[in-house]
C-alpha positions as CSV (number, residue, x, y, z in Angstrom):
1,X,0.0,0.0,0.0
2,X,1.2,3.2,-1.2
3,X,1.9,6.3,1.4
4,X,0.9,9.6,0.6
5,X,1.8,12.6,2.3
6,X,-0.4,14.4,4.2
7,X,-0.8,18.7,3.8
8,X,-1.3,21.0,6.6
9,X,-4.6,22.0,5.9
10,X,-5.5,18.0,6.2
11,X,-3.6,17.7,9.3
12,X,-5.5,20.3,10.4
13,X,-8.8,18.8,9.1
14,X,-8.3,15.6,10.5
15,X,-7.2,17.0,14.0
16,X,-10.5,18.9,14.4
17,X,-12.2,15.8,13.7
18,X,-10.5,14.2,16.0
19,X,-11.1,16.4,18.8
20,X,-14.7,16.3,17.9
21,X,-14.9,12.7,17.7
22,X,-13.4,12.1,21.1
23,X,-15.7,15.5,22.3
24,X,-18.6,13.5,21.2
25,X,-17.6,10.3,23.0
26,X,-16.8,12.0,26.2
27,X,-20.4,13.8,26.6
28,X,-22.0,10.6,25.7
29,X,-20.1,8.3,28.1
30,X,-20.5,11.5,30.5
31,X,-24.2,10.9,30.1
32,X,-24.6,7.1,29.9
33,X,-22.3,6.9,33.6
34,X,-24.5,10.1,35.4
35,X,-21.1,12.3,34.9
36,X,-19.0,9.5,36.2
37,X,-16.6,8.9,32.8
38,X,-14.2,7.9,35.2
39,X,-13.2,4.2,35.3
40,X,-14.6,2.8,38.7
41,X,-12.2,1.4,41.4
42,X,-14.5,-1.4,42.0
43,X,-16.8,-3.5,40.0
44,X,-20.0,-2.8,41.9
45,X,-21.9,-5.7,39.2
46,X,-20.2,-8.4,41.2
47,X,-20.4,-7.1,44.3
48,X,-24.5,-6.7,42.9
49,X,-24.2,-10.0,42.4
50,X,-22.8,-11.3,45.6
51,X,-25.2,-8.9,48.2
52,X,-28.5,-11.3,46.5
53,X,-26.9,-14.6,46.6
54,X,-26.2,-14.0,50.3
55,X,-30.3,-14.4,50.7
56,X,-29.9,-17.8,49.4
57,X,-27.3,-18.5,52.4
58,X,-30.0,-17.1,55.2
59,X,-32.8,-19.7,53.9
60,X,-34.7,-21.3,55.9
61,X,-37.2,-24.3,54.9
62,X,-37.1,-26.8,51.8
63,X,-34.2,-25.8,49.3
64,X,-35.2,-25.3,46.1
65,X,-33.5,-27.1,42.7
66,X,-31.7,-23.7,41.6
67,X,-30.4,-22.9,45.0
68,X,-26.5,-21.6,44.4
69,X,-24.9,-21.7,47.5
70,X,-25.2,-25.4,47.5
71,X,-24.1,-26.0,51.1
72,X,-27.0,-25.4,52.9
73,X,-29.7,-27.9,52.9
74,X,-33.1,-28.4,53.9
75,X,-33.9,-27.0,57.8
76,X,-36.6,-26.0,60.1
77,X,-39.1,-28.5,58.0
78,X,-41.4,-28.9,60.7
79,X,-41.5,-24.8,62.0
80,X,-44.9,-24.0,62.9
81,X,-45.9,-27.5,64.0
82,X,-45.7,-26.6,67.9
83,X,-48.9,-23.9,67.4
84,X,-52.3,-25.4,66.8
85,X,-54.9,-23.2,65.6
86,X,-58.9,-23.9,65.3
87,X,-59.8,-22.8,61.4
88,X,-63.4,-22.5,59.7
89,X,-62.9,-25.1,57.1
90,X,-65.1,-23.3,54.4
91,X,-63.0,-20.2,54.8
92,X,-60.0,-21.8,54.6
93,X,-61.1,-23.4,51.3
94,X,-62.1,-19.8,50.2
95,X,-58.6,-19.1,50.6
96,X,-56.9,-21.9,49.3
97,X,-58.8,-20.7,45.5
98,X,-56.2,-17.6,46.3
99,X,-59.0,-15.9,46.4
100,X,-58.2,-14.3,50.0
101,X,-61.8,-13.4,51.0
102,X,-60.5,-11.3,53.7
103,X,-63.1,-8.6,54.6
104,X,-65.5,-11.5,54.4
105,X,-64.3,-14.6,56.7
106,X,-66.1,-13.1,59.4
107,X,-69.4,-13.5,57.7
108,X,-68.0,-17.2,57.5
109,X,-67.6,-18.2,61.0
110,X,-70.6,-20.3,61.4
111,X,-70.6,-22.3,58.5
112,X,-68.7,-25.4,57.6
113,X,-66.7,-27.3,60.4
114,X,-64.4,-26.4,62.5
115,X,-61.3,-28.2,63.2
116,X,-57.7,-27.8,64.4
117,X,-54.8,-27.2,62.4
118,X,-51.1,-27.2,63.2
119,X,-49.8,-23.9,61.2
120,X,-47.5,-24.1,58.4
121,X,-44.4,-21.8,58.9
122,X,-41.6,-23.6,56.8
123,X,-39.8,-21.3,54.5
124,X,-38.1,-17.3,55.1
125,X,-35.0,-16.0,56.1
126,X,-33.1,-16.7,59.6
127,X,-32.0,-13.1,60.1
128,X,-28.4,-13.5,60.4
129,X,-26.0,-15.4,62.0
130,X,-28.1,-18.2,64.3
131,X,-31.2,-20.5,63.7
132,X,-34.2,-18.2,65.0
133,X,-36.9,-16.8,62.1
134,X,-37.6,-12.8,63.6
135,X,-40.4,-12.2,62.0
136,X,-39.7,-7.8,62.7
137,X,-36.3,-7.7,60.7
138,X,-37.4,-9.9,58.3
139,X,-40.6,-7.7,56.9
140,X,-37.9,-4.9,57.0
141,X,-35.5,-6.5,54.8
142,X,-38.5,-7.3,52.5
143,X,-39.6,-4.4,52.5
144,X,-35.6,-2.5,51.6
145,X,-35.4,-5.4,48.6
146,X,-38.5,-4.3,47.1
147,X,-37.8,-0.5,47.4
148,X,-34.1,-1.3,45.7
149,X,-36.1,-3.4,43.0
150,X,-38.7,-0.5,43.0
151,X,-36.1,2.4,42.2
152,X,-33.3,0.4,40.8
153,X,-35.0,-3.0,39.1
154,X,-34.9,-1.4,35.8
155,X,-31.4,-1.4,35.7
156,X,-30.4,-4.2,37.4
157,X,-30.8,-6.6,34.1
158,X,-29.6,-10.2,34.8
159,X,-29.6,-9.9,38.6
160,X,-33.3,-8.7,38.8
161,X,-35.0,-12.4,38.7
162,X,-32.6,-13.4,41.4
163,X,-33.6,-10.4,43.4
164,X,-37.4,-11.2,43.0
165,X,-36.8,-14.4,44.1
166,X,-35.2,-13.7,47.4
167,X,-38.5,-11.3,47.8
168,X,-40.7,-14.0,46.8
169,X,-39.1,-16.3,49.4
170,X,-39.7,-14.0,52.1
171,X,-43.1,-13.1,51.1
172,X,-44.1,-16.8,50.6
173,X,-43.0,-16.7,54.7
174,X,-45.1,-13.5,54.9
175,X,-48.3,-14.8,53.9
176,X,-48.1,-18.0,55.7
177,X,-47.1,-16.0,59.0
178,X,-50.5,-13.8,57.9
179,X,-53.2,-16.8,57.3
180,X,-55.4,-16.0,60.1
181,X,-57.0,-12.8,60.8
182,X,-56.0,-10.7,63.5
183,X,-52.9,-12.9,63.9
184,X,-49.4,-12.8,63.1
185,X,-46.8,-15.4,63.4
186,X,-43.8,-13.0,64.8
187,X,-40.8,-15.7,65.7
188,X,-40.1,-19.0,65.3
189,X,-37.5,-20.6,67.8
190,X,-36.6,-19.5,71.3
191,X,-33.5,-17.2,70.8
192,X,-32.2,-17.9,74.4
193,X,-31.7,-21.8,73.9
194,X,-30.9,-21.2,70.2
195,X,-27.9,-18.8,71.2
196,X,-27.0,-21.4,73.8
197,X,-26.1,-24.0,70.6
198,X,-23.6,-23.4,67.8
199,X,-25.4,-25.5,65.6
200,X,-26.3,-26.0,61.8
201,X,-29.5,-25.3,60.9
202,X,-29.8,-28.5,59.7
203,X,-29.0,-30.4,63.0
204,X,-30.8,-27.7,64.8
205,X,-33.0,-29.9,67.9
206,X,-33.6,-26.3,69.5
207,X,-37.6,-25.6,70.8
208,X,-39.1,-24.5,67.4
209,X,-41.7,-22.8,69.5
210,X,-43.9,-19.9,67.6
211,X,-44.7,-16.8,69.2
212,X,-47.4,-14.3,67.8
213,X,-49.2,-11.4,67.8
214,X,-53.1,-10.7,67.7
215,X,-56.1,-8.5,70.0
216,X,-55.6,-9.5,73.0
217,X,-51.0,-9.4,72.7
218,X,-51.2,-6.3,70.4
219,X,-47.5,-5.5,68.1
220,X,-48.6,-2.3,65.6
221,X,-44.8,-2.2,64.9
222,X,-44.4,-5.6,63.3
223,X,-48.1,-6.1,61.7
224,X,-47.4,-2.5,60.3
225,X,-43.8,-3.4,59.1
226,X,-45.5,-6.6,57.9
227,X,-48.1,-4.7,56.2
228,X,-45.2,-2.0,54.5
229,X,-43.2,-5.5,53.1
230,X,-46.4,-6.9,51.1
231,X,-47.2,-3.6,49.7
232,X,-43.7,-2.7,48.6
233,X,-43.9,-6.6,47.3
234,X,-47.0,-6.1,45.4
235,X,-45.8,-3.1,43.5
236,X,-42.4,-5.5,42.5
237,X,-44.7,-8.1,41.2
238,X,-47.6,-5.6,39.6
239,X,-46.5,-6.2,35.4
240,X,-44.9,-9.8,36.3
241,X,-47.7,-11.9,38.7
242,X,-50.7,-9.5,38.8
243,X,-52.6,-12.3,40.6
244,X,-49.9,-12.9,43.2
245,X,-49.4,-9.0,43.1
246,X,-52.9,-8.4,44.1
247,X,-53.1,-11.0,47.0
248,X,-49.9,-9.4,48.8
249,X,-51.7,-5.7,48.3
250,X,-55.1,-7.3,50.0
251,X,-53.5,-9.0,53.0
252,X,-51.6,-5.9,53.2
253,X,-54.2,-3.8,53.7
254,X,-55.4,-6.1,56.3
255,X,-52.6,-6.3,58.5
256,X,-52.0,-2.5,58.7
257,X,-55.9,-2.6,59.3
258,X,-55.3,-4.8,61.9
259,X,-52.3,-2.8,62.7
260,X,-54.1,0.4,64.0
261,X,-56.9,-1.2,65.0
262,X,-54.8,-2.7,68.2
263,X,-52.1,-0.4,68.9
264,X,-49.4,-1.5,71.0
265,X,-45.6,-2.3,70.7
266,X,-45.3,-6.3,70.3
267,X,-42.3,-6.3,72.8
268,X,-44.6,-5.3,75.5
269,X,-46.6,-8.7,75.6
270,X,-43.4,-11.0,74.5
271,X,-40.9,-9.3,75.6
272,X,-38.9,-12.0,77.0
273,X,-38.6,-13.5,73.7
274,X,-38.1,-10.7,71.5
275,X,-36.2,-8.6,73.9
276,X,-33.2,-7.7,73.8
277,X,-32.6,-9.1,70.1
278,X,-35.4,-6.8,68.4
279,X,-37.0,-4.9,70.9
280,X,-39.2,-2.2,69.7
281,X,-37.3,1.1,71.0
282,X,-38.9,3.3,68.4
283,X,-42.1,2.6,69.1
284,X,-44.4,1.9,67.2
285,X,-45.9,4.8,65.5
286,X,-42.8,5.2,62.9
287,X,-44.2,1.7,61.3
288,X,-48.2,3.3,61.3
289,X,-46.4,5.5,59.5
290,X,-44.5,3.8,56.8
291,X,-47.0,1.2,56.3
292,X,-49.3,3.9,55.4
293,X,-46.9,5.3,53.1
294,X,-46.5,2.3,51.3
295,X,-50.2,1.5,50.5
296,X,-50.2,4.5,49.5
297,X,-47.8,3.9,46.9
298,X,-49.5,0.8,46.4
299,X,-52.9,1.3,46.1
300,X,-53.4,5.1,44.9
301,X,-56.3,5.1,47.8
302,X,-57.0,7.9,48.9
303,X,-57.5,6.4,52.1
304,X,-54.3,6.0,53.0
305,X,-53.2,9.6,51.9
306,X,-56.0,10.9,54.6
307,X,-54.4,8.5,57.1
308,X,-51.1,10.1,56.6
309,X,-52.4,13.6,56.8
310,X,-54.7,13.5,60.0
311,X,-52.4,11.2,61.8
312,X,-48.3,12.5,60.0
313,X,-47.7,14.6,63.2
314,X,-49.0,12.7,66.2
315,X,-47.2,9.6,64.9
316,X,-43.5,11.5,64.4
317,X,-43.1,12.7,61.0
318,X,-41.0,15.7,61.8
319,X,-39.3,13.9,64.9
320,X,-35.8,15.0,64.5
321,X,-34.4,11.6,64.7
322,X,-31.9,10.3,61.9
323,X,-31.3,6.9,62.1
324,X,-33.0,4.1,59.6
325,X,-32.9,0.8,60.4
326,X,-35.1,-2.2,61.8
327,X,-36.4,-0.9,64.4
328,X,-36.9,3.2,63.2
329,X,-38.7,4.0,59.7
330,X,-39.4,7.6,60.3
331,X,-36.4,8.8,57.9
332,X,-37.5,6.3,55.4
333,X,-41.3,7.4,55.5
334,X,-40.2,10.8,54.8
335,X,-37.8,9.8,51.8
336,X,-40.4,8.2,50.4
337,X,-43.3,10.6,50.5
338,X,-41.0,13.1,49.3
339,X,-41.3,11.5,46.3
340,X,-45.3,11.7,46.0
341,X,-44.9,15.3,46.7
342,X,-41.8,16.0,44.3
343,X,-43.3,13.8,41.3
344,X,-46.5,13.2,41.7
345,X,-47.1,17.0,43.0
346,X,-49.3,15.8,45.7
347,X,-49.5,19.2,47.5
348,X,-50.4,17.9,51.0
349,X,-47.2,16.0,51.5
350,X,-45.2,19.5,50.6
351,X,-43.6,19.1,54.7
352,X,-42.3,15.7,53.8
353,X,-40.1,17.5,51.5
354,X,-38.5,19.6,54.3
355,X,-38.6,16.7,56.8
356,X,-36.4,14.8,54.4
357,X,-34.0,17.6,53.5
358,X,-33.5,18.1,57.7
359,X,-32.4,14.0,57.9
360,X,-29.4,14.6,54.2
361,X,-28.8,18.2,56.4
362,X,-28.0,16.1,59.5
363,X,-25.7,13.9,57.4
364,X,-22.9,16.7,55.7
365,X,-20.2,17.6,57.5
366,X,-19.9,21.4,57.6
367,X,-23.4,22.2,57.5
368,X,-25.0,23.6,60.5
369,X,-27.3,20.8,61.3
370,X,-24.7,18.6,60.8
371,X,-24.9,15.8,63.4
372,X,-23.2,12.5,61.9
373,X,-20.3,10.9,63.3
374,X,-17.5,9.8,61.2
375,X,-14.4,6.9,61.6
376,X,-11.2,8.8,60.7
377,X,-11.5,6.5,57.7
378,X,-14.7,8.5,57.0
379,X,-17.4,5.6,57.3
380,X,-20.4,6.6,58.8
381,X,-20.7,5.7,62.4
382,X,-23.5,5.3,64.4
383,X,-23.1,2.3,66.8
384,X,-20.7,-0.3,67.7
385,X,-23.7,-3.2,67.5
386,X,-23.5,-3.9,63.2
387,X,-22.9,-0.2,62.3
388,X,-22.6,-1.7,58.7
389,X,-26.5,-1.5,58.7
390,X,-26.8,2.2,58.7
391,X,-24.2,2.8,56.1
392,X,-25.7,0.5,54.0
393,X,-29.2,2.0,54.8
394,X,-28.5,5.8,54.4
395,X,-26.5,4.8,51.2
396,X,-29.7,3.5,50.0
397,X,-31.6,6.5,51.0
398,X,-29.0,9.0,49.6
399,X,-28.9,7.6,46.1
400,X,-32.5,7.3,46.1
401,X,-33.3,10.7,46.7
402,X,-31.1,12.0,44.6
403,X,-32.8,10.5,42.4
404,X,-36.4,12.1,43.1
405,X,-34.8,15.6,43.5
406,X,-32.7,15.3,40.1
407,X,-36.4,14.3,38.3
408,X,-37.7,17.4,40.1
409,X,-34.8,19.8,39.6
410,X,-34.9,20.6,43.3
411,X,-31.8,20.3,45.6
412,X,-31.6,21.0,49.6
413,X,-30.8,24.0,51.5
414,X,-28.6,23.3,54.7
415,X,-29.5,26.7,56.7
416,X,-27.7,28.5,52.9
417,X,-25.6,25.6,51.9
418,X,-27.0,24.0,48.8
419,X,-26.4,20.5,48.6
420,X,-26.6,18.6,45.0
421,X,-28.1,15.1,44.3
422,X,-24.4,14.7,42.4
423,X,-23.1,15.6,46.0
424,X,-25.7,13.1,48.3
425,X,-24.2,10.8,45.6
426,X,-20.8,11.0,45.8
427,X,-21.2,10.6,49.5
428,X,-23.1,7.3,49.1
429,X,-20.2,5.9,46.9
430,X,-17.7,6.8,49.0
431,X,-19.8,4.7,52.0
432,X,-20.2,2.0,49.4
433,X,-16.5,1.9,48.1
434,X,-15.3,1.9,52.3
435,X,-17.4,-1.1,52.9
436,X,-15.7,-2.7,49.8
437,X,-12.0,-1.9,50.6
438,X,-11.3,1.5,50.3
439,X,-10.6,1.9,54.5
440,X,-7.5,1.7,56.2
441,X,-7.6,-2.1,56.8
442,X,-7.9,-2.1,52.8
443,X,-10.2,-5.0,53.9
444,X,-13.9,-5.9,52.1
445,X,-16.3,-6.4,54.3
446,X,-18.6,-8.6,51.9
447,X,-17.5,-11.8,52.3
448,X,-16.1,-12.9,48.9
449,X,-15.7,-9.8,47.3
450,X,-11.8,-8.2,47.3
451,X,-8.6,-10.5,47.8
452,X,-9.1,-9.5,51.6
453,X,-12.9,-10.1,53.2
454,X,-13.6,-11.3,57.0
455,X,-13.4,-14.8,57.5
456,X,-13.8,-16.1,60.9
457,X,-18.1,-14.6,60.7
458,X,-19.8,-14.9,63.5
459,X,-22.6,-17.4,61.2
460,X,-23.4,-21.1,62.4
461,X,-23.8,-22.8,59.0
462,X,-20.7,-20.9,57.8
463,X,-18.5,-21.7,60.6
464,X,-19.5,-25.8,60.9
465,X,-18.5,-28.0,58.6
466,X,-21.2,-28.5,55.5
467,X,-23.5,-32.0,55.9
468,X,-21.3,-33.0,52.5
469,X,-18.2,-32.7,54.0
470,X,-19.4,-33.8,57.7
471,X,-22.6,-35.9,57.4
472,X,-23.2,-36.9,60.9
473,X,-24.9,-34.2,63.1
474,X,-22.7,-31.9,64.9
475,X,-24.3,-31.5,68.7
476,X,-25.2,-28.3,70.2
477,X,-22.1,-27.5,72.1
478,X,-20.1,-29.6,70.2
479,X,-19.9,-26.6,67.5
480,X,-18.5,-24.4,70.6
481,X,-15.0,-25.9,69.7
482,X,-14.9,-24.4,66.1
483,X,-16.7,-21.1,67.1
484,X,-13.5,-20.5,69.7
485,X,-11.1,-21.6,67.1
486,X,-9.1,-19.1,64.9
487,X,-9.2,-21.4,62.0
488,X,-11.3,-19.8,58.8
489,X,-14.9,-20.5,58.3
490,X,-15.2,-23.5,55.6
491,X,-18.2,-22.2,54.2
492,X,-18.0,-19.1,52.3
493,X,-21.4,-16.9,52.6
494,X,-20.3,-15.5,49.5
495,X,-22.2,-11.9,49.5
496,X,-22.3,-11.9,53.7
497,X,-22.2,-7.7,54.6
498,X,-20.6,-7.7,58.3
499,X,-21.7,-6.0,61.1
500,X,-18.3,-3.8,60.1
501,X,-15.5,-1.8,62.3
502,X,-15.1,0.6,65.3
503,X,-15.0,3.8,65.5
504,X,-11.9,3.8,65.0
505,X,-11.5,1.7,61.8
506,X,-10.8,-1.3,63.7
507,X,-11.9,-5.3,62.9
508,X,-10.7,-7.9,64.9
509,X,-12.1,-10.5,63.0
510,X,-13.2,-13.1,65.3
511,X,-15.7,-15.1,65.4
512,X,-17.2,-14.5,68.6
513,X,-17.3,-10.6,68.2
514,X,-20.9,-10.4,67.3
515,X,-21.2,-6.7,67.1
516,X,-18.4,-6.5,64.2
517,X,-18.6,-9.9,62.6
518,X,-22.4,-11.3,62.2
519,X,-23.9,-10.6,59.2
520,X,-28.0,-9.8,58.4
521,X,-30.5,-10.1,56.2
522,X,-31.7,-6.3,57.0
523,X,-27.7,-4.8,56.2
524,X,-28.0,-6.5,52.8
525,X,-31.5,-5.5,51.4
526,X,-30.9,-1.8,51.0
527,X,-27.4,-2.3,49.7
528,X,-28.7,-3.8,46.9
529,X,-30.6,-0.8,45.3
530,X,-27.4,1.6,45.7
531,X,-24.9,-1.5,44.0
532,X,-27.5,-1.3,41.3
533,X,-27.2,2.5,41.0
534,X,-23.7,2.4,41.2
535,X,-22.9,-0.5,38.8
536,X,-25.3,1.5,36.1
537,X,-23.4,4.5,36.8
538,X,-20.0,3.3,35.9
539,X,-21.1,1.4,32.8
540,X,-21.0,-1.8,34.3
541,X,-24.7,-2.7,33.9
């Protein structure tokens, strides 16, 4: 091939092209990555895809054929068997057609036959690192893995069926716990004896005894929390399973019914069972709350907008608190009927706009409302007891509304600083990017993600040796030699979020330091939605 010189006018020509060229693919990468053209420092997709498998990990009940982390097995078969409960047969039947008759099963209670029941509670998610089923943090966590879904599920591709699932599993749970009206099914397993065993799940010979709410041993917090998970659920499965979408909107509705009806906090009546593991410190009113503010998303009632109008300010929705978790929803109710105010325009929610503004206020340093404590390492800090929940929750919120204020061209005000939804983003990614190895320990804290991750967890099935590799049941202090050992766990929980270091950027990792090595269910769910933002934002969805 023959080579031809090239004139200066060409040069010129060619270099303006160039430039406009790589112009061109700057301001579209720029606008594909939401002005991150950067290269990220971490792939967020498989970090994505590790926070959902975890959820297979925390399973509880019969194993299904696709199940991924293939050494856990089958446990907790028989949970529900030690309550019996008297049914009408002819409403159950009603039921069993899925057609959930639920405003009419009173109307039913003297036909057909009555006869006694044991109650079916095999399935769900054993909250974190032992054998009991807490039915409180496990309507939370449903209820943070719809909202991700909800906000983020568009963008989440391949993972998004994986992430449904681990929703379906615990609504499947959800339902069953919810069979009979004015009852729910809030534990399963006596956490005192449970924590007295370091047992598999599958060995587990533990009491399996079931504990539950209803009139006369009211729990508003956990029926309402209950009540917020099948709503958020039924908007997940709306396009995808309108028939199972509209039975987890009905029995919704009936809970949170059933939920103001019989106010009280459920630790009150069983509080040596549920106390001091998930106690209701916040009350109860913060749940009324949110679980109004997801049927309101879910339904489009107006009902439930006139519930949260006439009852917003006697049940906390400008309490200065900032902390979301388990047991407080007041900062997520706000977050979240910001939204109906900032893009639906629904006028009378305008204060929710101002009560979500003061919790991102509390959270910059600098501002004058700032109230947020900081590592030196610059993770968020709130308690020693799995601080890793908060970060992972406020991430969650932070990316999410920057999202609603970047639809509605809005931004906050911090008493004359203006704060950007680029800027509530950047600080969720750098919480993100400290919990996977950007800190001073240069340690992930998701198990399996990073060349360095914890691995002596404070998690039974982890620790003990799998039933392929040690078939013969492990006894309940037996196990107590491995959990004192320093030797790694066998069993990666690949996925597994710690409960994360000190204040001062500290992690022993040891087994039996609870507070900074267990893993849950409820530190997971909201990190899932923020991965998902972040993974789309650097091109890697």
């Amino acid at each position: 091939m023959a080579l031809y010189p090239v004139s200066a006018s060409s040069s010129s020509t060619l270099l303006i092209l160039l430039c406009f060229f790589t112009s061109s693919l700057l301001l579209c990468n720029a606008f594909q990555h939401h002005h991150h053209p950067r290269v990220a420092r971490h792939n967020y997709r498989d970090a994505l895809t590790k926070s959902i498998l975890f959820f297979e990990g925390q399973r509880s009940g019969r194993l299904p054929s696709n199940q991924r982390m293939t050494w856990r097995r089958d446990s907790g078969l028989s949970d529900g068997a030690a309550m019996h409960v008297c049914v009408n047969v002819y409403a159950l039947f009603l039921q069993l057609l899925v057609l959930d008759f639920s405003s009419f099963e009173v109307g039913f209670v003297n036909l057909g036959v009555a006869m006694e029941m044991q109650v079916d509670l095999v399935g769900g998610y054993y909250d974190a690192g032992d054998n009991v089923k807490f039915g409180f943090p496990m309507a939370f966590t449903t209820t943070m893995l719809s909202w991700s879904v909800i906000e983020f599920g568009g963008l989440m591709k391949g993972e998004l069926q994986h992430a449904k699932e681990a929703i379906r599993w615990a609504t499947d749970y959800l339902l069953k716990a919810t069979v009979h009206p004015d009852t729910i099914y809030v534990q399963v397993g006596e956490a005192n004896q449970d924590h007295a065993c370091w047992e598999r799940p599958e060995d587990m010979d533990t009491p399996r005894s079931v504990f539950k709410i209803d009139r006369n041993t009211p729990g508003s917090d956990v029926a309402a929390e209950t009540a917020a998970a099948l709503a958020a659920a039924s908007v997940v499965f709306r396009r995808s399973d309108p028939t199972y979408s509209k039975l987890l909107v009905r029995r919704a509705i009936r809970v949170f019914q059933f939920a103001d009806r019989y106010r009280g906090a459920y630790s009150n009546g069983l509080r040596k069972y549920v106390c001091p593991f998930y106690c209701s410190y916040s009350g109860y009113q913060d749940e009324l709350l949110w679980g109004a503010a997801w049927l309101h998303k879910a339904t489009r009632n107006p009902t439930f907008l006139s519930y949260i109008q006439v009852n917003g300010q006697t049940l906390g929705a400008d309490d200065s608190d900032n902390t979301f978790g388990w047991d407080n929803k007041h900062v997520g109710a706000r977050i979240l009927l910001s939204k109906a105010f900032l893009l639906q325009r629904v006028q009378s929610l305008h204060d929710y706009k101002g009560h979500a503004d003061n919790f991102i206020c509390s959270l910059i340093p600098g501002t004058p409302f700032s109230q947020a404590q900081y590592t030196p390492g610059g993770l968020l800090f709130k308690m020693s007891d799995s601080n890793m929940q908060y970060v992972t929750s406020t991430s969650f919120l932070l990316v999410t509304y920057a999202k609603y204020l970047t639809s509605a061209h809005k931004v906050v005000n911090c008493g004359g600083t203006i704060i950007t939804p680029k800027r509530l983003r950047v600080i969720a990614k750098k919480q993100v990017d400290y919990l996977l190895g950007d800190n001073p320990l240069k340690m992930s804290y998701m198990v399996g993600y990073g060349p360095r991750y914890p691995q002596r967890i404070h998690h039974r099935g982890s620790s003990l040796p799998s039933i392929a590799k040690h078939p013969a049941k492990i006894q309940c202090s037996a196990g107590f030699n491995i959990m004192h050992s320093q030797s790694p766990n066998p069993n990666i929980l690949v996925g597994a979020v710690v409960g994360g270091p000190d204040q001062h950027d500290r992690f022993p990792d040891q087994r039996s330091d609870f507070e900074q090595s267990e893993p849950s269910t409820y530190t997971n769910a909201p990190l899932v939605g923020a991965l998902t933002y972040l993974a789309h934002s650097f091109g890697q969805l």
